[in-house]
C-alpha positions in Angstrom: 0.0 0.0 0.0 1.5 3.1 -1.2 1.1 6.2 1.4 -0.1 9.1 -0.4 2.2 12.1 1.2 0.1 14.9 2.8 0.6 18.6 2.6 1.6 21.1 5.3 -0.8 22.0 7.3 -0.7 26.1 8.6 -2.6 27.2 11.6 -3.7 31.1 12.6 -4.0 31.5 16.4 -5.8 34.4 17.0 -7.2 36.2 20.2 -10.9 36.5 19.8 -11.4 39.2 22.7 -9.1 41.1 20.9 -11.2 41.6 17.6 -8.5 39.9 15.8 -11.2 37.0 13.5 -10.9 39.4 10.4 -7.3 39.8 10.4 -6.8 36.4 10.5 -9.2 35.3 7.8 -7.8 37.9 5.8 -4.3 36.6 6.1 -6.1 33.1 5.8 -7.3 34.1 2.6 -3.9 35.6 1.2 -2.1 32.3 2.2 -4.8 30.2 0.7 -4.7 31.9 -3.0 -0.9 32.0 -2.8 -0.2 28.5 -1.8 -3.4 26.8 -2.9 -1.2 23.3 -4.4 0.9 24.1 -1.3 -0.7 23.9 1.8 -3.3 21.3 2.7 -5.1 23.5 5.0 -5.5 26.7 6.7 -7.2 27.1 10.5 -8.2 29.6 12.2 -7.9 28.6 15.7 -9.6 31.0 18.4 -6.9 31.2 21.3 -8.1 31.1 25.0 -4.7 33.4 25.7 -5.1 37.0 25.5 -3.3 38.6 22.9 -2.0 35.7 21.4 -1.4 35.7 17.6 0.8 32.7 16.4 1.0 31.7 12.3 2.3 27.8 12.6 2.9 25.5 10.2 2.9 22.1 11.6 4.4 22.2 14.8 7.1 24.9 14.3 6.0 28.8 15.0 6.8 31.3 11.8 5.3 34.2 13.8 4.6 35.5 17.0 3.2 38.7 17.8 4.3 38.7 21.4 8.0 37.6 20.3 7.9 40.0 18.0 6.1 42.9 19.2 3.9 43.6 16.3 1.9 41.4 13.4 3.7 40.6 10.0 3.2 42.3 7.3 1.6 39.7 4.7 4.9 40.3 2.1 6.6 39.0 4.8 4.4 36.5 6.0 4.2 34.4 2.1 8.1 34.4 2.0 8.3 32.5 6.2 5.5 30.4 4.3 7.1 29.8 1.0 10.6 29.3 2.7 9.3 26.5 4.9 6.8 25.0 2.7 7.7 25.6 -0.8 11.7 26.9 -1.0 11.5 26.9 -4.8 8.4 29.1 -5.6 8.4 32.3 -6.7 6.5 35.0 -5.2 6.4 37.8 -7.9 6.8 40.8 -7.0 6.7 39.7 -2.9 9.9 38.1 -3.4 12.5 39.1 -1.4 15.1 37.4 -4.1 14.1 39.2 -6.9 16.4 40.1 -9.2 15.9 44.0 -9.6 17.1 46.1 -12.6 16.8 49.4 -13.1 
């Protein structure tokens, strides 16, 4: 029996007290069209810590607000995505690699 490998799975812990459902659907929604043949899944997860924002994929943080001391911006949130899930893709004109000519 062959085992059919799965893709990544990428979480959104979000603090609902804070208001924070629409930022995270939003960046939800930004991963999703980005990575669609990437990821396998994107949750939302509502956190029962206050003030907790956390982007995880798997079991290994990408972003903490409280680490950090703010949220990502969603340039740089595809590129931690892409360089953990996908190293080879090409983000366009997110890209932090890209050549650029003038």
């Amino acid at each position: 029996m062959t085992t059919i490998p799965t893709k990544p799975r990428l979480s959104i812990e979000y603090c609902p007290k804070c208001n924070w459902l629409m930022r995270s659907a939003w960046m939800a929604q930004e991963l999703l069209t980005t990575f669609e043949e990437d990821l396998g899944e994107v949750a939302l997860i509502p956190s029962e810590i206050a003030g907790r924002f956390t982007i995880m994929v798997e079991d290994e943080i990408l972003f903490d607000r409280k680490r950090e001391g703010r949220f990502p911006e969603i340039k740089e949130l595809k590129q931690l995505v892409r360089d953990k899930v996908c190293p080879e893709k090409s983000l366009g004109h997110s890209d932090k690699n890209q050549n650029q000519s003038k």
